[in-house]
PyMOL Python script that loads the backbone (N, CA, C, O; Angstrom):
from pymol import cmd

cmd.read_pdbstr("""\
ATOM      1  N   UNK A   1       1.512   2.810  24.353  1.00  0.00           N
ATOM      2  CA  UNK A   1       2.094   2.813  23.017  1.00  0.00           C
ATOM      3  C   UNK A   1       3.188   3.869  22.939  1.00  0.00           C
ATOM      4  O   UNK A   1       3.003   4.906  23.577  1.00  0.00           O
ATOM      5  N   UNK A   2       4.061   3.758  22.387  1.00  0.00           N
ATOM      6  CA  UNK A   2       5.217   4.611  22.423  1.00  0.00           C
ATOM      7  C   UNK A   2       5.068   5.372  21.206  1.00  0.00           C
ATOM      8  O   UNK A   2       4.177   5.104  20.400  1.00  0.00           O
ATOM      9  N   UNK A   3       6.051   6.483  21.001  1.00  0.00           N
ATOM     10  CA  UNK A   3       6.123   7.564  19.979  1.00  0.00           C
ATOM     11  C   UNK A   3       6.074   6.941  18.290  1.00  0.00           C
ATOM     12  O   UNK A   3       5.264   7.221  17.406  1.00  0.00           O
ATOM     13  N   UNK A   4       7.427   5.879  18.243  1.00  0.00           N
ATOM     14  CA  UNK A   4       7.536   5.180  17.124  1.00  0.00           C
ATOM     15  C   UNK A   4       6.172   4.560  16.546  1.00  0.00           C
ATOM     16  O   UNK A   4       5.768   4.637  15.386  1.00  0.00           O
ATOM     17  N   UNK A   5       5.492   3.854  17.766  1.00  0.00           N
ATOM     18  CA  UNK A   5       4.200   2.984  16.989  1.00  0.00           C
ATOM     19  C   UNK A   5       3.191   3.475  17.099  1.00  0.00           C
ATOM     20  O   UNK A   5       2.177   2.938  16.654  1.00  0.00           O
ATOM     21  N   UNK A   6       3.173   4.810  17.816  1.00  0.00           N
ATOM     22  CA  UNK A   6       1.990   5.724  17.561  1.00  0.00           C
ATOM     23  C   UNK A   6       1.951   6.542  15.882  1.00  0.00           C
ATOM     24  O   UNK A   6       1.036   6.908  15.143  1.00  0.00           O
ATOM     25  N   UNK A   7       2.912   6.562  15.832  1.00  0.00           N
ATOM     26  CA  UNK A   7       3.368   7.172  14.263  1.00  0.00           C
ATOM     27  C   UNK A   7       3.282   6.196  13.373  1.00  0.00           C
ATOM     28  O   UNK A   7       2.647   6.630  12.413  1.00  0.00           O
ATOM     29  N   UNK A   8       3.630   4.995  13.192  1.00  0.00           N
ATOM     30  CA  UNK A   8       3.711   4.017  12.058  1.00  0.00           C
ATOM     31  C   UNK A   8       1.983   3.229  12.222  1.00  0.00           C
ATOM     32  O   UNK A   8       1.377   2.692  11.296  1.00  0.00           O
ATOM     33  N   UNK A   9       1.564   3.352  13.446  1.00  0.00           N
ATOM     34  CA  UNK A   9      -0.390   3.051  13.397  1.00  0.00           C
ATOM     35  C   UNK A   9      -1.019   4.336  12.499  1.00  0.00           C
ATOM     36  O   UNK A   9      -1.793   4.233  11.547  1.00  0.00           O
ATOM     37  N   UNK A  10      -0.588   5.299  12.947  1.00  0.00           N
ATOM     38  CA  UNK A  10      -1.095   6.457  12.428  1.00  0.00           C
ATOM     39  C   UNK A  10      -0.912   6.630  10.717  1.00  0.00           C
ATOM     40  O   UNK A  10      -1.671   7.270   9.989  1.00  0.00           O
ATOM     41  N   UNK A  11       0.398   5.821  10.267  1.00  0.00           N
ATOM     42  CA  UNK A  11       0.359   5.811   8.668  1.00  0.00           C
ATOM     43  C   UNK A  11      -0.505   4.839   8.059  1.00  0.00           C
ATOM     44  O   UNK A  11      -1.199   4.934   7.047  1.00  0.00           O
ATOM     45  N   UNK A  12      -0.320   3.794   8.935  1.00  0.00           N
ATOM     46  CA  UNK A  12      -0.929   2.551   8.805  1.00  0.00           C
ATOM     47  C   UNK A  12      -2.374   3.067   8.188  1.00  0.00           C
ATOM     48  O   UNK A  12      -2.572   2.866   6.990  1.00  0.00           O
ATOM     49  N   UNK A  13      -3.323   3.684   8.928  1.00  0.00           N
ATOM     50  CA  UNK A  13      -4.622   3.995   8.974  1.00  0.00           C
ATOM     51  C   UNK A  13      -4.707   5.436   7.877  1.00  0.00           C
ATOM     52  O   UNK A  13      -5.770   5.758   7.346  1.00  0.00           O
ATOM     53  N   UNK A  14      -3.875   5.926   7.741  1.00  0.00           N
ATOM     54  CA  UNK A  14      -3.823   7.194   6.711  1.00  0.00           C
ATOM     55  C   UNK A  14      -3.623   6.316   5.318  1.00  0.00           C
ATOM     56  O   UNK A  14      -4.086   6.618   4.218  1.00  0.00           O
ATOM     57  N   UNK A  15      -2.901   5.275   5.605  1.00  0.00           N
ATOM     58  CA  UNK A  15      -2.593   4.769   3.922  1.00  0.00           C
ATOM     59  C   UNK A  15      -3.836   3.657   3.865  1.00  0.00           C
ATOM     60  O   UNK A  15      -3.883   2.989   2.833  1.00  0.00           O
ATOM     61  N   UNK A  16      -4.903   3.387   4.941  1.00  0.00           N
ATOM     62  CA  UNK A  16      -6.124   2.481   4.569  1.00  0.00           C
ATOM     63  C   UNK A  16      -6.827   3.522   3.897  1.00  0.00           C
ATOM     64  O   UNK A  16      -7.298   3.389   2.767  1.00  0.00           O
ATOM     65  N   UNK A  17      -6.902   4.565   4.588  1.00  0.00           N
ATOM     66  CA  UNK A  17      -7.959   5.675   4.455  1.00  0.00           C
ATOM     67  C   UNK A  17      -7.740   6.008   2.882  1.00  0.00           C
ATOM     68  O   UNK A  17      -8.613   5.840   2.029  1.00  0.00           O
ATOM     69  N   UNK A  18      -6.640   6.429   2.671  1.00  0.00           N
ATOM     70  CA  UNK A  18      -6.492   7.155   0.894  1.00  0.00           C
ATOM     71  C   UNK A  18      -6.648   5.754  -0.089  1.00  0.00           C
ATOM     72  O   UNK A  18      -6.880   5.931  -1.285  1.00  0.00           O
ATOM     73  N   UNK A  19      -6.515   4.367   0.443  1.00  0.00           N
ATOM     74  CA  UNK A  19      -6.524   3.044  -0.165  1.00  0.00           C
ATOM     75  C   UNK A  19      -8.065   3.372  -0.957  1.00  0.00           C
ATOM     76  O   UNK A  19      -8.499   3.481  -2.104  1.00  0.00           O
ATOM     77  N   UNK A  20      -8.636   3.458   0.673  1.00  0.00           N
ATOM     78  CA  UNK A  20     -10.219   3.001   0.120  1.00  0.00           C
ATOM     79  C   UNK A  20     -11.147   3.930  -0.891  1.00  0.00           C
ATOM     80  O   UNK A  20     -12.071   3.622  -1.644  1.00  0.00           O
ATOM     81  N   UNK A  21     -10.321   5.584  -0.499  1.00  0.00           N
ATOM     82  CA  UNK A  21     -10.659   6.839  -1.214  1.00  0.00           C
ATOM     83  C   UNK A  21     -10.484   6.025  -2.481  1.00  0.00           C
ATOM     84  O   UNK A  21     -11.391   5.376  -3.002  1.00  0.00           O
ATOM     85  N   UNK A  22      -9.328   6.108  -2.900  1.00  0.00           N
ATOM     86  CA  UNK A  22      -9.236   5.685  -4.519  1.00  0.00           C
ATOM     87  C   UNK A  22      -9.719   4.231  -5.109  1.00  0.00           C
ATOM     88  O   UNK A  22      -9.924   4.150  -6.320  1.00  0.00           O
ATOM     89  N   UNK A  23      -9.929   2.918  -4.152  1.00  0.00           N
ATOM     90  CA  UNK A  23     -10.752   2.352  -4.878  1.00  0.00           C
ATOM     91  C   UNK A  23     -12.306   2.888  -5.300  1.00  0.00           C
ATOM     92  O   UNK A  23     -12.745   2.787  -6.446  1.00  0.00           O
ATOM     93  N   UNK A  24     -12.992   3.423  -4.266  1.00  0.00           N
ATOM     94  CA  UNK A  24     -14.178   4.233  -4.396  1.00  0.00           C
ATOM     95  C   UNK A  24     -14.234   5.400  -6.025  1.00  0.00           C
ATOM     96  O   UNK A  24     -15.177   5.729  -6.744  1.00  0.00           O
ATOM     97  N   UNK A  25     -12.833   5.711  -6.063  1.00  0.00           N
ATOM     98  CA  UNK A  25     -12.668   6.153  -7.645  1.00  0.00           C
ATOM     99  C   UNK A  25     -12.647   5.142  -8.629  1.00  0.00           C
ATOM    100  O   UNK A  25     -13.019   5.320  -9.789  1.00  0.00           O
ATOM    101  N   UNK A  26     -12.207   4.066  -8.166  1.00  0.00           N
ATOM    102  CA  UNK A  26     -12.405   3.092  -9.259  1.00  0.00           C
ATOM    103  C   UNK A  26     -10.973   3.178  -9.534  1.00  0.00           C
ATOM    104  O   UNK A  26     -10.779   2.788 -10.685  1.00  0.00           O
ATOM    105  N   UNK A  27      -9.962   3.505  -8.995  1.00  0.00           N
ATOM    106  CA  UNK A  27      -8.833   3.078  -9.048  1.00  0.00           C
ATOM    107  C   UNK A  27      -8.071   1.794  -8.894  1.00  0.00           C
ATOM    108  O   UNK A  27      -8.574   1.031  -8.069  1.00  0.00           O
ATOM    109  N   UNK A  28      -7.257   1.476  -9.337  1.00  0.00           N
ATOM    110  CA  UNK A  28      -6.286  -0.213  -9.205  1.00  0.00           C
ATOM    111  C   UNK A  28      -5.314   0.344  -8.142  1.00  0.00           C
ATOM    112  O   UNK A  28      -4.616   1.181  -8.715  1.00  0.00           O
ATOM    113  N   UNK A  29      -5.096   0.281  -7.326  1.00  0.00           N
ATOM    114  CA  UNK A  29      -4.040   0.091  -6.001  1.00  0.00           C
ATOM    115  C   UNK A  29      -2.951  -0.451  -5.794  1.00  0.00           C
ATOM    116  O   UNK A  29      -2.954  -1.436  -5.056  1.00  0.00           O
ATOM    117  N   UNK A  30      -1.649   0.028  -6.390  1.00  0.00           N
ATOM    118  CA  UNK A  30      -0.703  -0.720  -5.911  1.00  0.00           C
ATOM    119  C   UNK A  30      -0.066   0.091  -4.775  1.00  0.00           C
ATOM    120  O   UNK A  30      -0.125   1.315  -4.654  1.00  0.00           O
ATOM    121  N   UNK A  31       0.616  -0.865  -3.877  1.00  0.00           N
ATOM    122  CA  UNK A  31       1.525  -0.129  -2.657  1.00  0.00           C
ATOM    123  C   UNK A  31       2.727  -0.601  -3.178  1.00  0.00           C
ATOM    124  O   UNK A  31       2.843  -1.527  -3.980  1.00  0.00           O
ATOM    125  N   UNK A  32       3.758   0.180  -2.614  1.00  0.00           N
ATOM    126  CA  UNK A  32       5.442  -0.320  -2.350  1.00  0.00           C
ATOM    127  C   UNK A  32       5.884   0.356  -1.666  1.00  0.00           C
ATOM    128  O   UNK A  32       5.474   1.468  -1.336  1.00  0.00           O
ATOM    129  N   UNK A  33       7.055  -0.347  -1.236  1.00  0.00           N
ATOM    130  CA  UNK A  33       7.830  -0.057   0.062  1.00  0.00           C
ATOM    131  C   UNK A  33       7.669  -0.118   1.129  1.00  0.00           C
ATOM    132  O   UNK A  33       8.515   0.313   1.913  1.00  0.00           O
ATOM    133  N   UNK A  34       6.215  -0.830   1.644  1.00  0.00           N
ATOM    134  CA  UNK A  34       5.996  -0.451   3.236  1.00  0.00           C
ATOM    135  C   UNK A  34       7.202  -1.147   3.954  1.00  0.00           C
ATOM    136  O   UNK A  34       7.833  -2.155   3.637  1.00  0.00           O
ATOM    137  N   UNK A  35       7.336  -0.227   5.109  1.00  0.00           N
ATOM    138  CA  UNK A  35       8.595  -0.702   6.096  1.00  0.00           C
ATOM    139  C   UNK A  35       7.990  -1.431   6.994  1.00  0.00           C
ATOM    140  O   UNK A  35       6.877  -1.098   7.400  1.00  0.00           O
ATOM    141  N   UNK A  36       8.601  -2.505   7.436  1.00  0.00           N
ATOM    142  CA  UNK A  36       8.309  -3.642   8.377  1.00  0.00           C
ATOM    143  C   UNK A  36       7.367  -3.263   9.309  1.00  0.00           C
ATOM    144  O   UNK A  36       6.400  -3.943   9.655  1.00  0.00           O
ATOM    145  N   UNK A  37       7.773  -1.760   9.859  1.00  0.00           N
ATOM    146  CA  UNK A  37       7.319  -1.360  11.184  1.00  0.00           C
ATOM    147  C   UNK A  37       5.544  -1.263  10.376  1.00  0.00           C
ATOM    148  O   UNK A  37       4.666  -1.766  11.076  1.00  0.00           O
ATOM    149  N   UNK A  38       5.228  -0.850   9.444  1.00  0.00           N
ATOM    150  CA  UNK A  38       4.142  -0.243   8.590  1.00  0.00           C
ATOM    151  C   UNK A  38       3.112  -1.312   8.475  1.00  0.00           C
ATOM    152  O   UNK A  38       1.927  -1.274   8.806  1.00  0.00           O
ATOM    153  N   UNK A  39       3.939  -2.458   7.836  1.00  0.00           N
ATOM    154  CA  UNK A  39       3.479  -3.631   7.426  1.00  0.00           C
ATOM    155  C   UNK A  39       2.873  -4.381   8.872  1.00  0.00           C
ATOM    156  O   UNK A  39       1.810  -4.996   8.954  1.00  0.00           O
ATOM    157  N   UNK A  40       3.612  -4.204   9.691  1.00  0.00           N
ATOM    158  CA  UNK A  40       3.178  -5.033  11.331  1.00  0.00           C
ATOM    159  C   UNK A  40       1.912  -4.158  12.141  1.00  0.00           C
ATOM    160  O   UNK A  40       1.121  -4.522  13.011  1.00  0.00           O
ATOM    161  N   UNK A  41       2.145  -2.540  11.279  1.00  0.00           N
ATOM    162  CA  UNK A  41       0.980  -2.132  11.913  1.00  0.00           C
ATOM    163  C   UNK A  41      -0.411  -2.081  11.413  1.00  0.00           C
ATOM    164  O   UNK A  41      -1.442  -1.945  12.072  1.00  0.00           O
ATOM    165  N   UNK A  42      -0.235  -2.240   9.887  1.00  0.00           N
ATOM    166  CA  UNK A  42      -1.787  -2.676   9.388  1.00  0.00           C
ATOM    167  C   UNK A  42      -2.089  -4.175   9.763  1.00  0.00           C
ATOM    168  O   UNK A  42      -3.280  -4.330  10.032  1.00  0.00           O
ATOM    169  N   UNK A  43      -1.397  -5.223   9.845  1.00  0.00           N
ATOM    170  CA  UNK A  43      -2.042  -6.246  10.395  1.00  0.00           C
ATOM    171  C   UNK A  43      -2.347  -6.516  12.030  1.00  0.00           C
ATOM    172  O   UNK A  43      -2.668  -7.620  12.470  1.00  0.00           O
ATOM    173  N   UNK A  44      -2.182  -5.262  12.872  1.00  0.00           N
ATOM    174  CA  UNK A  44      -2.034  -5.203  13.953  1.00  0.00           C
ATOM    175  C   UNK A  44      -3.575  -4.512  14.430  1.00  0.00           C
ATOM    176  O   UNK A  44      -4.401  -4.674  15.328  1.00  0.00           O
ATOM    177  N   UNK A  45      -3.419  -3.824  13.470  1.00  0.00           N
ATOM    178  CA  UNK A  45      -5.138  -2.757  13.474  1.00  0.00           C
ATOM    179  C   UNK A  45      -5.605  -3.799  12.581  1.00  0.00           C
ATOM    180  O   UNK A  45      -6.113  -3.255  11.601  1.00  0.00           O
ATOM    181  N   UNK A  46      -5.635  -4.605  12.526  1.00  0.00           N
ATOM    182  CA  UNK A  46      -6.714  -5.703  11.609  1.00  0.00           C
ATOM    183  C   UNK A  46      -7.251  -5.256   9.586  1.00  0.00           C
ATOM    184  O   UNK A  46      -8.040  -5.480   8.668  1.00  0.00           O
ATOM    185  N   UNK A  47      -6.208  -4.608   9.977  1.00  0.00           N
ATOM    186  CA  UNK A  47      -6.671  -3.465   8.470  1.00  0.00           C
ATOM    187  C   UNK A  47      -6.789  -4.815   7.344  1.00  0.00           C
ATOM    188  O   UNK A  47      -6.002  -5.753   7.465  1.00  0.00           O
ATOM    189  N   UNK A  48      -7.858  -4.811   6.235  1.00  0.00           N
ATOM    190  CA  UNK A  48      -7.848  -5.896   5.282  1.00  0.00           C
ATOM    191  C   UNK A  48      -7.551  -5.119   3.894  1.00  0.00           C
ATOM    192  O   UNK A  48      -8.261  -4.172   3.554  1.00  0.00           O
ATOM    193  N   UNK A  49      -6.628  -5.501   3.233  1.00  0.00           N
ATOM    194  CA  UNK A  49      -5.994  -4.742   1.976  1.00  0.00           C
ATOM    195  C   UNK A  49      -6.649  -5.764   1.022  1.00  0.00           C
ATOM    196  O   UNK A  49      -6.223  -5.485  -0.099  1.00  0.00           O
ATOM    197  N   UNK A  50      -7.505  -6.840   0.945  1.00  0.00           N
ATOM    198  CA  UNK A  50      -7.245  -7.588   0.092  1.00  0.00           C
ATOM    199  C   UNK A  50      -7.790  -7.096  -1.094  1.00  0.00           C
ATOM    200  O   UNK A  50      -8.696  -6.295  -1.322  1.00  0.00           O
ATOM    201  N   UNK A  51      -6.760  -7.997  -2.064  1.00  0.00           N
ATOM    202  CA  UNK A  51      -6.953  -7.203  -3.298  1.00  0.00           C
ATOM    203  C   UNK A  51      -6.376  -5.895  -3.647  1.00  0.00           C
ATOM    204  O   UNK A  51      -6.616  -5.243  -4.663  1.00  0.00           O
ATOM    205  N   UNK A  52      -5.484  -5.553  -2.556  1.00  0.00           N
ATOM    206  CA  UNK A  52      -4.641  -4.382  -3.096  1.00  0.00           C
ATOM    207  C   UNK A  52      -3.507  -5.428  -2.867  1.00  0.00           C
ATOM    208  O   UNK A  52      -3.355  -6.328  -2.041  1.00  0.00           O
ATOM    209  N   UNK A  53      -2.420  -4.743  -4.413  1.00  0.00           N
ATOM    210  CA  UNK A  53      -1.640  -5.439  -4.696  1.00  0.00           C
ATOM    211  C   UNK A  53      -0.491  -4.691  -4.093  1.00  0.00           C
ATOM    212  O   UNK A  53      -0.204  -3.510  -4.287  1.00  0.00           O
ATOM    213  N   UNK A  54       0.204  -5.679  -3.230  1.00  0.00           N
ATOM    214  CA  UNK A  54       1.810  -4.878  -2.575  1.00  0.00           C
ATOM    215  C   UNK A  54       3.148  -5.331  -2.913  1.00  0.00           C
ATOM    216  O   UNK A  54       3.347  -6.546  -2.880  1.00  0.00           O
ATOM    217  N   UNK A  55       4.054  -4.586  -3.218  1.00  0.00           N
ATOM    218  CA  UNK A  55       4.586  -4.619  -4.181  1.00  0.00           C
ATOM    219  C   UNK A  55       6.395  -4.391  -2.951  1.00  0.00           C
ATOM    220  O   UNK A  55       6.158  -3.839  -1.877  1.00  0.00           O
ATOM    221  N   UNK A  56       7.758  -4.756  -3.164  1.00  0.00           N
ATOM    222  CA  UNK A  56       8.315  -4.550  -2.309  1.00  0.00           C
ATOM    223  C   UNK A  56       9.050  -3.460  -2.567  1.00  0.00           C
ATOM    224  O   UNK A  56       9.870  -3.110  -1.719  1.00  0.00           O
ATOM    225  N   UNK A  57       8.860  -2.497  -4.128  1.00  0.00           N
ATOM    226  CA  UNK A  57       9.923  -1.336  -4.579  1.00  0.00           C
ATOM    227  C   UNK A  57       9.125  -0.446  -5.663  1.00  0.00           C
ATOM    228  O   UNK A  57       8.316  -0.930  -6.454  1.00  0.00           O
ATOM    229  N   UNK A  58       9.454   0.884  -5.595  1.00  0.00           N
ATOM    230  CA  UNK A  58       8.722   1.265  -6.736  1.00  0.00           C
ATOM    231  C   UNK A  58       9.155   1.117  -7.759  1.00  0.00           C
ATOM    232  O   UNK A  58       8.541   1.631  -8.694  1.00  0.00           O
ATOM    233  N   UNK A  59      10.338   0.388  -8.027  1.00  0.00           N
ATOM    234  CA  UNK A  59      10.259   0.312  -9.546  1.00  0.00           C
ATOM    235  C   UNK A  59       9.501  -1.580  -9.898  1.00  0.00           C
ATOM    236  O   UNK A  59       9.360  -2.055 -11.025  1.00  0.00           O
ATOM    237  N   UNK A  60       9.307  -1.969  -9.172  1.00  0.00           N
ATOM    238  CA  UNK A  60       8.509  -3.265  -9.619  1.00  0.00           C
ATOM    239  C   UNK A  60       7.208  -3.066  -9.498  1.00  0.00           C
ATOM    240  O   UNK A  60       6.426  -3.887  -9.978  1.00  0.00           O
ATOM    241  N   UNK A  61       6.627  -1.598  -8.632  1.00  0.00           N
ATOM    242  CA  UNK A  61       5.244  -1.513  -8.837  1.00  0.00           C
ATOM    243  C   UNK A  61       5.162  -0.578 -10.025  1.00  0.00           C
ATOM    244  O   UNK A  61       4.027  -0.112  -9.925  1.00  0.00           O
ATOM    245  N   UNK A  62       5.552  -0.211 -10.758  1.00  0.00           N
ATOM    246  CA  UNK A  62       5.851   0.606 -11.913  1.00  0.00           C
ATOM    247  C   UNK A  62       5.784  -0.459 -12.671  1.00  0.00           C
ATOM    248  O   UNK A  62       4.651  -0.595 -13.132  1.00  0.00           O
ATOM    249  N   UNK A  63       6.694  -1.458 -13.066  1.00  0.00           N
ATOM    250  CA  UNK A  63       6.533  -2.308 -14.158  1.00  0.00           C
ATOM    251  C   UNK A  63       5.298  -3.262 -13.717  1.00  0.00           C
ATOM    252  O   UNK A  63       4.724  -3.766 -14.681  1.00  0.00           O
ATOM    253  N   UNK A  64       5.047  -3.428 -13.100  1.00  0.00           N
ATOM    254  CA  UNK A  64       3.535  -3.539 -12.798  1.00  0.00           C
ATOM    255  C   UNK A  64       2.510  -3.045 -13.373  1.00  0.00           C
ATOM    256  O   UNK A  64       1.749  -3.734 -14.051  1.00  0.00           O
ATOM    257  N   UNK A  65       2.397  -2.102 -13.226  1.00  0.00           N
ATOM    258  CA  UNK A  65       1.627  -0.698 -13.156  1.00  0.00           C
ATOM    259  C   UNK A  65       1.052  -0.783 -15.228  1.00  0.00           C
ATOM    260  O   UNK A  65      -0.052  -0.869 -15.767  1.00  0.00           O
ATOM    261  N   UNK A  66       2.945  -0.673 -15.950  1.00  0.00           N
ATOM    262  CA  UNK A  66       2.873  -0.168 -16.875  1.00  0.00           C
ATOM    263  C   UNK A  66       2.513  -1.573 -17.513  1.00  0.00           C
ATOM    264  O   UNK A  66       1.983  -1.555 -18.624  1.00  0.00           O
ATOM    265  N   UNK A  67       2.731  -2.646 -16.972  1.00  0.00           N
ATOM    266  CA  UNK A  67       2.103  -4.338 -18.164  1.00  0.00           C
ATOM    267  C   UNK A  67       0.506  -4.441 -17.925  1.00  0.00           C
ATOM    268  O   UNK A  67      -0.267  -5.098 -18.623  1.00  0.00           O
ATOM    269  N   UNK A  68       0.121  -3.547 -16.637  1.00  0.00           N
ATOM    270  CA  UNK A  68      -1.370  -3.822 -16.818  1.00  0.00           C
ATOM    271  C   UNK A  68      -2.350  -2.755 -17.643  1.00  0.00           C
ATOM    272  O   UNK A  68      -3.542  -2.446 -17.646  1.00  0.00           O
ATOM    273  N   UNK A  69      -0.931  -2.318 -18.454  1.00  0.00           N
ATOM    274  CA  UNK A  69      -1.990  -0.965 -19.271  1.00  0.00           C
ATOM    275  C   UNK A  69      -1.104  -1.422 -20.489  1.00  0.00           C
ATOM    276  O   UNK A  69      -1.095  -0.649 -21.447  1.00  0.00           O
ATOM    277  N   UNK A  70      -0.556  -2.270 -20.557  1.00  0.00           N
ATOM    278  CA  UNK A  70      -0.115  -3.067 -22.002  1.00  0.00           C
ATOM    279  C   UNK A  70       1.494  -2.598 -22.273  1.00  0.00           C
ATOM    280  O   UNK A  70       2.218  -2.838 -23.240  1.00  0.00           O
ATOM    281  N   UNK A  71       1.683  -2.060 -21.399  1.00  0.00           N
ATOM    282  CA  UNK A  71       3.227  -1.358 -21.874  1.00  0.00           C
ATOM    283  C   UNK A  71       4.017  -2.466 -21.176  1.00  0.00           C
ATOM    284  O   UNK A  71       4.014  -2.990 -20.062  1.00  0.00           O
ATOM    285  N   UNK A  72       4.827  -2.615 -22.547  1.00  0.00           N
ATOM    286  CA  UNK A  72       6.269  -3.026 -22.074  1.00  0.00           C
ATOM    287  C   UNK A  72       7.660  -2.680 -21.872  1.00  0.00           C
ATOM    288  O   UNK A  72       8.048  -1.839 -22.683  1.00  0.00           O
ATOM    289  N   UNK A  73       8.618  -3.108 -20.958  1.00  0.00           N
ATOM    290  CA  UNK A  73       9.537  -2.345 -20.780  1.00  0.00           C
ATOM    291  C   UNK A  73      10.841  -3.097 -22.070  1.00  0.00           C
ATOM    292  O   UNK A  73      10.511  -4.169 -22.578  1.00  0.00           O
ATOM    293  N   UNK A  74      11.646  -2.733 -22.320  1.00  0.00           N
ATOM    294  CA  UNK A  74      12.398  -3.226 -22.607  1.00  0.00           C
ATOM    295  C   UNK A  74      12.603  -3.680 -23.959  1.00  0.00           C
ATOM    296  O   UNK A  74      13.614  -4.319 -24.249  1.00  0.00           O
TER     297      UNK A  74
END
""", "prot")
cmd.dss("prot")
cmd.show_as("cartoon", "prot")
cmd.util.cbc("prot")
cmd.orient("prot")
């Protein structure tokens, strides 16, 4: 494994790890932005997100975020 995909496995598994921390709080989960390399490495480690909602920018996981607590933008 090379430097690059030793690093983007390694987020991969840091962003399952804090995923599962905060559902265990009873938190709602949204992601955004993962980069391709990110995205190829949680399905690579078999990682299962389901039910966390992924989102492609933070401002669409924001308006997300804010219609599932009743706020509207605009």
């Amino acid at each position: 494994m090379d430097t690059v995909t030793m690093n983007e496995t390694g987020v991969a598994a840091h962003l399952d790890k804090t995923i599962q921390a905060a559902r265990l709080k009873g938190a709602r989960v949204i992601i955004t932005g993962i980069s391709d390399s990110v995205a190829e490495s949680v399905v690579d480690l078999g990682i299962d997100w389901h039910g966390v909602e992924t989102l492609r920018d933070l401002q669409t996981g924001l308006v997300v975020a804010l219609k599932s607590l009743g706020i509207k933008l605009g």
